[in-house]
C-alpha positions as CSV (number, residue, x, y, z in Angstrom):
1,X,55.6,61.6,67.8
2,X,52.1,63.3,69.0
3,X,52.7,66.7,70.7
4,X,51.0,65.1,73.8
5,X,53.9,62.5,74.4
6,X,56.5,65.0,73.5
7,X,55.3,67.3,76.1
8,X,55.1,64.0,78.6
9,X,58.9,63.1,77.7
10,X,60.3,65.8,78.1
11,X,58.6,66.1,81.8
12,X,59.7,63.2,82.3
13,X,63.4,64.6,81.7
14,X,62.6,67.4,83.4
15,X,62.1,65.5,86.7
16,X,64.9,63.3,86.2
17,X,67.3,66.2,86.0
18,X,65.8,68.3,88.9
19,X,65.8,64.3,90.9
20,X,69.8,64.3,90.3
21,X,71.3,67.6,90.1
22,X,73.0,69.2,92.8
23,X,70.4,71.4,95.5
24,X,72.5,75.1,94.7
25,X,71.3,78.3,96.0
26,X,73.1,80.1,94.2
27,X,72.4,83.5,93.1
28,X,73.9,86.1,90.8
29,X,75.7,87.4,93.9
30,X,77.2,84.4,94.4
31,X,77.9,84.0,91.0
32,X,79.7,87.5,91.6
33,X,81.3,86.4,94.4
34,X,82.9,82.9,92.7
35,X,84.3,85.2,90.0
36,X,85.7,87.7,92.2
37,X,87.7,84.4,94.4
38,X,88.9,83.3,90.8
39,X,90.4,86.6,90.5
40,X,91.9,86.7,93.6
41,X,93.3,83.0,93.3
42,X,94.8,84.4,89.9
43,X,96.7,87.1,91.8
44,X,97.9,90.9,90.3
45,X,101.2,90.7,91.5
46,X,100.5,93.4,94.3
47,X,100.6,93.3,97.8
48,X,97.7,95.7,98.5
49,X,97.1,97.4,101.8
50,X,93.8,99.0,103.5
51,X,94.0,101.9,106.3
52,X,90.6,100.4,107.6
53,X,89.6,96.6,108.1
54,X,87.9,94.8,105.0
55,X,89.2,96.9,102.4
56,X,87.9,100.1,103.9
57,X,89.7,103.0,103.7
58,X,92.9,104.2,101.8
59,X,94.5,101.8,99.2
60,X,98.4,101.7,98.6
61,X,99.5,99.2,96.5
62,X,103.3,97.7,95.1
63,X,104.7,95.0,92.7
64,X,107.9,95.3,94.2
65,X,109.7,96.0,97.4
66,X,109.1,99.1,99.1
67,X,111.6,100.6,102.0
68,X,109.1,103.2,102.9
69,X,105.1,102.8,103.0
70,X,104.6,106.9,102.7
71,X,101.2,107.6,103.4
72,X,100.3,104.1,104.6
73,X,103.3,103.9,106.5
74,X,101.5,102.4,110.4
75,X,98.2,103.3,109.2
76,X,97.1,99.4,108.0
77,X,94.3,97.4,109.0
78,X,93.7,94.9,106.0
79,X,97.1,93.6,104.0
80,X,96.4,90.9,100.8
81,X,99.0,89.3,99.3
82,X,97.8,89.1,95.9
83,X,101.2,88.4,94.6
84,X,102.1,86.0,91.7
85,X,102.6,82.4,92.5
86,X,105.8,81.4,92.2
87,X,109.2,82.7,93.1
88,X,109.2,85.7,95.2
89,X,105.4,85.7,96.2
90,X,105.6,85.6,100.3
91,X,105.7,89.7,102.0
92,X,107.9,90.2,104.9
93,X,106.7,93.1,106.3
94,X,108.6,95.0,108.8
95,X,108.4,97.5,111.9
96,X,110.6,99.9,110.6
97,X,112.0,101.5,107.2
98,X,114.2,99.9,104.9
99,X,113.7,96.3,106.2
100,X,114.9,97.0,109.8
101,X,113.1,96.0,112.7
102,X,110.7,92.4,113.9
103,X,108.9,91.1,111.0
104,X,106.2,89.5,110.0
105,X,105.4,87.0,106.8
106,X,102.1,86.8,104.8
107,X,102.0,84.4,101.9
108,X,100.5,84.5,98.6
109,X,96.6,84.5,98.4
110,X,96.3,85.5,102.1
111,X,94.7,88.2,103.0
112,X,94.3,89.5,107.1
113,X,91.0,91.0,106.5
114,X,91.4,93.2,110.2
115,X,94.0,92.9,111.7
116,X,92.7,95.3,114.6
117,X,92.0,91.9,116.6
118,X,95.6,91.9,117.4
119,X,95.9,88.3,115.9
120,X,98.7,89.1,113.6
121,X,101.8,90.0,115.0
122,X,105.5,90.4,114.4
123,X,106.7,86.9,115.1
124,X,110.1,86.8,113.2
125,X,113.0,88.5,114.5
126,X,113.2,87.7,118.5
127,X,115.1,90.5,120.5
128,X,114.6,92.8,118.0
129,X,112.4,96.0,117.9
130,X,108.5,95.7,118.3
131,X,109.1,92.0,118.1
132,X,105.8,90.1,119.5
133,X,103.7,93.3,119.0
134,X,100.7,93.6,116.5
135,X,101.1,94.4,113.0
136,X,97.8,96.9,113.3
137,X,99.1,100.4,112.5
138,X,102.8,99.3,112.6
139,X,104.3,98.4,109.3
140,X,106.4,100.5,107.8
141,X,108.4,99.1,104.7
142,X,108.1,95.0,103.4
143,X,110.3,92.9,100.6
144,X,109.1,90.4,98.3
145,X,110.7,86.5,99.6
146,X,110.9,83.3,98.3
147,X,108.8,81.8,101.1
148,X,107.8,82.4,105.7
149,X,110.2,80.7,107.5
150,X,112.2,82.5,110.6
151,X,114.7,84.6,110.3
């Protein structure tokens, strides 16, 4: 085959596979970005908390339950469940120490980015302290459950 019709075939494949493949902007940060969501989707069996929205801020992190946050104890603004999947991988996270008070429930892979909006809030628990209120600033100890449900 001439060098003048290999050069035109393989154009010609060239423009066939530009015709059909998928219009992608995609970039390295994006690339970055996909691999960081795989990560996250894989989970490190932490529930990792931020003291300022969007991971800003002082980390504290735990595999297992915890009856008293320390030095993040009501100073969170950004919670990730980045628990296993599986048995025990839902956080009930509660108003007061040792379990006690109005809870709330995030499940695995979810992740309230700032909760300063006041649009996550204690919902489980009714007549019990700081029930209805916002979970900004106001956590103080969580367990590891099976799944949310009331209670």
């Amino acid at each position: 085959m001439s060098v003048k019709r290999l050069l035109t075939v393989a154009a010609s494949a060239a423009a066939v596979a530009a015709l059909f493949s998928p219009v992608s902007s995609a970039s390295a940060l994006d690339a970055g970005t996909q691999k960081t969501a795989t990560a996250q989707l894989a989970g490190d069996g932490y529930l990792h908390v931020y003291t300022q929205p969007y991971g800003g801020g002082r980390e504290c992190k735990w595999s297992g339950n915890s009856d008293n946050w320390g030095s993040c104890r009501n100073l969170t603004s950004d919670i990730w469940n980045n628990g296993y999947a599986g048995g025990l991988d839902a956080v009930d996270l509660y108003t007061a120490p040792s379990g006690g008070g109005a809870h709330a429930c995030i499940s695995q892979g979810d992740r309230w980015w700032d909760t300063t909006t006041g649009n996550y809030r204690f919902t489980y628990g009714a007549g019990l302290d700081q029930f209805g209120k916002s979970v900004n600033n106001n956590i103080s100890s969580h367990r590891w459950v099976d799944y949310c449900s009331q209670g």
